[in-house]
C-alpha positions as CSV (number, residue, x, y, z in Angstrom):
1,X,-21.2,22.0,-50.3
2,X,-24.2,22.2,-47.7
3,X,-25.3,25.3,-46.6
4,X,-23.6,23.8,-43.1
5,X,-20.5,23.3,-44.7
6,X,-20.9,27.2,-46.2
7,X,-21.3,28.2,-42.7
8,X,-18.8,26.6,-40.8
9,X,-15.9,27.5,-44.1
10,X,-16.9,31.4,-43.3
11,X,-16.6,30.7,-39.6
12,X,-13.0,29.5,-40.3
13,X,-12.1,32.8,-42.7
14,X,-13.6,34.9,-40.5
15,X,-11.1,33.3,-37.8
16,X,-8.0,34.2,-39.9
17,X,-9.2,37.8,-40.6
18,X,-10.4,37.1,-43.7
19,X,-12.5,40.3,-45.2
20,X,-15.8,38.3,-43.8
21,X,-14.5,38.6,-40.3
22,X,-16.7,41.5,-39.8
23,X,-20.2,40.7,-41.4
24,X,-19.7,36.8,-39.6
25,X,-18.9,38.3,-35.7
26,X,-21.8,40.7,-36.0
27,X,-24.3,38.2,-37.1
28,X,-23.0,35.4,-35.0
29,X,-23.2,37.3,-31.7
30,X,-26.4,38.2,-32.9
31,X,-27.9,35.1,-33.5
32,X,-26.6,33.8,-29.9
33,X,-26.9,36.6,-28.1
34,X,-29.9,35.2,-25.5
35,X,-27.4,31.9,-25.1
36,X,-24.6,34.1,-24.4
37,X,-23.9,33.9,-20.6
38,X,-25.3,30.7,-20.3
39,X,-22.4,29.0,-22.5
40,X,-19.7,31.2,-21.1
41,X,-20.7,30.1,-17.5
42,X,-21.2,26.3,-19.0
43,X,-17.7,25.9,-20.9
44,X,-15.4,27.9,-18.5
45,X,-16.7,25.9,-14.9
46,X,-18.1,29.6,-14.1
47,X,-14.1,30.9,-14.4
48,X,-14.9,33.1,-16.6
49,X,-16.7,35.3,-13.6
50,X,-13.3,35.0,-11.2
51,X,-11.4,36.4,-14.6
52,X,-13.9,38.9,-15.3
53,X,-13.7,40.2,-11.6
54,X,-9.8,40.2,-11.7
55,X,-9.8,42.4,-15.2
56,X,-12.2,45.0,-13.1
57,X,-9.5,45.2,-10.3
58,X,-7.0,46.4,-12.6
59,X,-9.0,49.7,-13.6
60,X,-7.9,50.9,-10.5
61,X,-11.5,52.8,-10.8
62,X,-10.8,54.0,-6.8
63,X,-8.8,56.1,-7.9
64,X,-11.8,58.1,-9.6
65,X,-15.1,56.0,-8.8
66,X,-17.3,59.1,-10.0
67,X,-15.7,59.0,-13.3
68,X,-16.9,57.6,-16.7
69,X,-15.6,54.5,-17.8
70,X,-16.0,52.7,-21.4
71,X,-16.4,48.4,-21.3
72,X,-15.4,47.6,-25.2
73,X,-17.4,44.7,-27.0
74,X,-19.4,44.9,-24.2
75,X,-21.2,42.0,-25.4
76,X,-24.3,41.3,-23.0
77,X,-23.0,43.7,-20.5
78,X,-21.4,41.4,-17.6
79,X,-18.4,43.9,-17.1
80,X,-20.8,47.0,-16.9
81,X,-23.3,45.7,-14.4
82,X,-20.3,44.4,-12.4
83,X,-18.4,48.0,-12.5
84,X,-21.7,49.9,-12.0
85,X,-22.7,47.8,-8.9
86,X,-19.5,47.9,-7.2
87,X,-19.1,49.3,-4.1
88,X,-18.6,53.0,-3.8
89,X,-19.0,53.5,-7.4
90,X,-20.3,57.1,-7.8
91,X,-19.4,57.6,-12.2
92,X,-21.2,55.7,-15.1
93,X,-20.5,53.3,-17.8
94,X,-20.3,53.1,-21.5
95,X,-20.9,49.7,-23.0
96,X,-19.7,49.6,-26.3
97,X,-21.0,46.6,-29.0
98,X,-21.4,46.7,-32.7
99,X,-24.4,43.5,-32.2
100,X,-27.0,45.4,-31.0
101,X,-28.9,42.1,-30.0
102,X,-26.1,41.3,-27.4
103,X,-26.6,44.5,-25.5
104,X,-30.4,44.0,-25.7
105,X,-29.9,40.5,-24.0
106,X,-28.2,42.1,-21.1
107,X,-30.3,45.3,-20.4
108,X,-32.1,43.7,-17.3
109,X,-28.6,43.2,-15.6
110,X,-28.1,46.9,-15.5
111,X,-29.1,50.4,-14.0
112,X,-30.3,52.7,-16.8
113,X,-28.6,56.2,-14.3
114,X,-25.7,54.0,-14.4
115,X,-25.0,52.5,-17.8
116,X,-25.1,53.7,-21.2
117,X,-25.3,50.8,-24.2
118,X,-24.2,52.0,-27.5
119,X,-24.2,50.4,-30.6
120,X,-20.8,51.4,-31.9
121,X,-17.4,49.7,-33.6
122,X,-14.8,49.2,-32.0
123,X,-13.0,51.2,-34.8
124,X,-14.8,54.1,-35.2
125,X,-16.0,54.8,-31.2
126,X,-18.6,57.9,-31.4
127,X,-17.0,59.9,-28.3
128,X,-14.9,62.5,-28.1
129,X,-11.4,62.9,-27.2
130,X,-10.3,61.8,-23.6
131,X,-13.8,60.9,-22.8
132,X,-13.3,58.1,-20.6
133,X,-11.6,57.5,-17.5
134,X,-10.5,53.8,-18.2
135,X,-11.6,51.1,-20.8
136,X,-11.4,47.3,-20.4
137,X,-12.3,44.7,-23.0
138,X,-13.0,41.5,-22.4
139,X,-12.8,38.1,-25.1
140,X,-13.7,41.1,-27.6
141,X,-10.8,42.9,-29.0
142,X,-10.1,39.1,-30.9
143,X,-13.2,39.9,-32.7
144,X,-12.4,43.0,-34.1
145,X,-11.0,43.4,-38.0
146,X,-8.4,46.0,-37.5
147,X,-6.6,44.9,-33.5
148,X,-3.9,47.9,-34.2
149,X,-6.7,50.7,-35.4
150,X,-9.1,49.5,-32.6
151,X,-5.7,50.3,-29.7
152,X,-5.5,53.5,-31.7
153,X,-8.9,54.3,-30.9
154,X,-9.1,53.3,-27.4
155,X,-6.0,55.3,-26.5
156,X,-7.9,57.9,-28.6
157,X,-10.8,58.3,-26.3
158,X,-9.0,57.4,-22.9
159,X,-7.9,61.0,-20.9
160,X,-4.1,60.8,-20.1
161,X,-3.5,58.5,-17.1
162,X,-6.4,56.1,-17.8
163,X,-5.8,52.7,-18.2
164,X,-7.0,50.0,-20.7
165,X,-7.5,46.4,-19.9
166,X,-7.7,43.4,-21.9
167,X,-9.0,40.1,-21.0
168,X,-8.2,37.8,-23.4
169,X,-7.4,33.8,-24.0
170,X,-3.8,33.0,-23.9
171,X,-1.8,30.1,-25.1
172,X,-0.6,28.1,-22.1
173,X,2.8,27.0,-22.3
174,X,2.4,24.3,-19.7
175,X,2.8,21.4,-21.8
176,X,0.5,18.7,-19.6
177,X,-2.3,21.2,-19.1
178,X,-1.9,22.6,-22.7
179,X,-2.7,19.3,-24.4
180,X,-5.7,18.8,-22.2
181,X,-6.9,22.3,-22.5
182,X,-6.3,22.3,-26.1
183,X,-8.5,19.0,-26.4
184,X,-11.3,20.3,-24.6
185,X,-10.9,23.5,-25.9
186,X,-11.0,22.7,-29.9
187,X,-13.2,19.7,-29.8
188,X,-15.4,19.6,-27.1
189,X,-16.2,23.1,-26.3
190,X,-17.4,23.3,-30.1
191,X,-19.7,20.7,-29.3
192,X,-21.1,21.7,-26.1
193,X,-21.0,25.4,-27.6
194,X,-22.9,25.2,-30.5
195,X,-25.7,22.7,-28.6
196,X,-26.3,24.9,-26.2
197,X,-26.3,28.5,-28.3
198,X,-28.3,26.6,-30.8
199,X,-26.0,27.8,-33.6
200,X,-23.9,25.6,-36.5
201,X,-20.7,27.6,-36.0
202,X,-19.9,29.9,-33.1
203,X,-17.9,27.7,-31.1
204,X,-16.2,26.6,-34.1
205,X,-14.6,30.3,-34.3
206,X,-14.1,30.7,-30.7
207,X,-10.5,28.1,-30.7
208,X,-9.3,29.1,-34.3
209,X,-9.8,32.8,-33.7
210,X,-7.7,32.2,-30.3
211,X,-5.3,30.4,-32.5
212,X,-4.9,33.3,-35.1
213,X,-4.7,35.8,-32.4
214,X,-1.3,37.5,-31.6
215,X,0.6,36.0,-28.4
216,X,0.6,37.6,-24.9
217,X,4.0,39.3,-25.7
218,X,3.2,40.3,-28.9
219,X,-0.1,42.1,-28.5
220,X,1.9,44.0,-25.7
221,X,4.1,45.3,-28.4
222,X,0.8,46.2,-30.2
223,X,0.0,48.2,-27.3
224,X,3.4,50.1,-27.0
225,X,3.0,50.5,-30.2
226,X,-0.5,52.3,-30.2
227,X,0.8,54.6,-27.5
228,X,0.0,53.0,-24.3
229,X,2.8,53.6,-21.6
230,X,3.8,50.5,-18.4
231,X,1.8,47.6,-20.5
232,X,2.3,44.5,-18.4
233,X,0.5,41.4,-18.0
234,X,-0.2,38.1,-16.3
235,X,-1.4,35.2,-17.3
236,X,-4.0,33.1,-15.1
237,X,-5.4,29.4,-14.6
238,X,-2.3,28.1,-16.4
239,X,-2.0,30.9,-19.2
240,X,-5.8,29.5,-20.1
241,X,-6.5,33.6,-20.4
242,X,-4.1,36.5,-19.8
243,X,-5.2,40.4,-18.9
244,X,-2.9,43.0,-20.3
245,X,-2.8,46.5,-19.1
246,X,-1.6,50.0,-20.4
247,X,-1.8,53.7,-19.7
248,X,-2.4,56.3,-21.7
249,X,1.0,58.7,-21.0
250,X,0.4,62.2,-19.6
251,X,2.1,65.1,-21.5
252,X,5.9,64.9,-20.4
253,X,5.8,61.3,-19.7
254,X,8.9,59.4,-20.7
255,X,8.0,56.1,-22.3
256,X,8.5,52.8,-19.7
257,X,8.9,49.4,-21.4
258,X,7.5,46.5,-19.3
259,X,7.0,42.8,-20.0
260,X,4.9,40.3,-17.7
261,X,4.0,41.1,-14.2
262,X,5.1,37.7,-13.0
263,X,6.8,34.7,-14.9
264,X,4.1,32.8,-13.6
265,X,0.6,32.2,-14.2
266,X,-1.8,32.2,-11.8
């Protein structure tokens, strides 16, 4: 076997959660790190800023724009500079990433009086109690090892009230665009991928760890199941990706079960 071969095996373990899941991610978002943004814009048609931008909405961060906020797997920061620099946003940021390269990558795009990077798992978050205000995560909680420990600890560090919000890839149902998307999706965004990041491997992950990950009603459930009250979600650009949200309950709050916002995709 060549040390290509090697590479690309470990890249489809770490996809199935296999125990090298954690040493791969860390290393592969590493190693790509100063390609980052420029494949995401490439192999989502620059969708991936539209999503982005709708996941932000549902922090509902008018509600307390002086507050601080926590952006998990925060990757090269996207998320944070975009809270930070919104309008009439008075609090701060903690951006969140166990690849200390990725941060790195995205320290010009932010305000040092505004975000905080931290290099820190996912599972084992150094902040207090109740710290934050809201979280969001976005195309990083499919990274993690443990997806029920790391809702434990994001509910953990939330104060009651706060909401968490996933951005995540979904599995359309649509069964025209779904056999398109899935063509592109497994075989050429590899391709383009891995050409442009320079790396063997890292957009061989990206489809197989979407395929191993739980579906849109099922990682609700997960939610629930951590703790978080009124999960919903909604699926957009065909159910390509889907943005969950959940609260953390106050004290006295009766638990609310909800499903998707709307049947339909957006």
């Amino acid at each position: 076997m060549t040390a290509l071969d090697t590479e690309r095996a470990t890249a489809d373990a770490a996809a199935t959660g296999a125990a090298v899941k954690r040493g791969y991610v860390k290393q592969m978002f590493s190693d790509i790190a100063p390609h980052y943004d420029r494949v995401n814009r490439i192999i989502s048609f620059r969708l991936d800023q539209w999503w982005r931008r709708k996941a932000i909405r549902e922090l509902n961060i008018e509600r307390d724009p002086a507050a601080t906020y926590l952006d998990l797997c925060a990757g090269t920061m996207d998320i944070s500079s975009q809270i930070g620099a919104g309008k009439g946003f008075k609090g701060s940021v903690v951006a969140a990433d166990f690849a200390e390269p990725m941060l790195r990558a995205g320290l010009e795009k932010v305000s040092p009086n505004v975000v905080r990077p931290v290099t820190a798992d996912a599972l084992d978050l150094p902040f207090a109690d109740g710290f934050a205000a809201g979280a969001i995560v976005v195309f990083g909680i499919r990274n993690v090892v443990d997806l029920n420990g790391a809702l434990r600890e994001v509910y953990r560090v939330l104060r009651p009230g706060a909401r968490f919000v996933i951005l995540e890839f979904g599995a359309t149902q649509n069964p025209m665009v779904g056999w398109i998307y899935r063509l592109y999706f497994n075989h050429l965004c590899p391709l383009i991928g891995n050409a442009v990041a320079r790396h063997h491997s890292a957009y061989n992950y990206l489809p197989k760890s979407v395929a191993h990950f739980p579906t849109e009603a099922d990682l609700a459930q997960r939610m629930r199941d951590a703790g978080f009250d009124s999960v919903h979600w909604r699926s957009y650009t065909f159910g390509v990706v889907a943005i969950h949200v959940g609260e953390k309950k106050r004290v006295g709050d009766r638990v609310s079960v909800a499903g998707p916002a709307s049947p339909h995709s957006r």
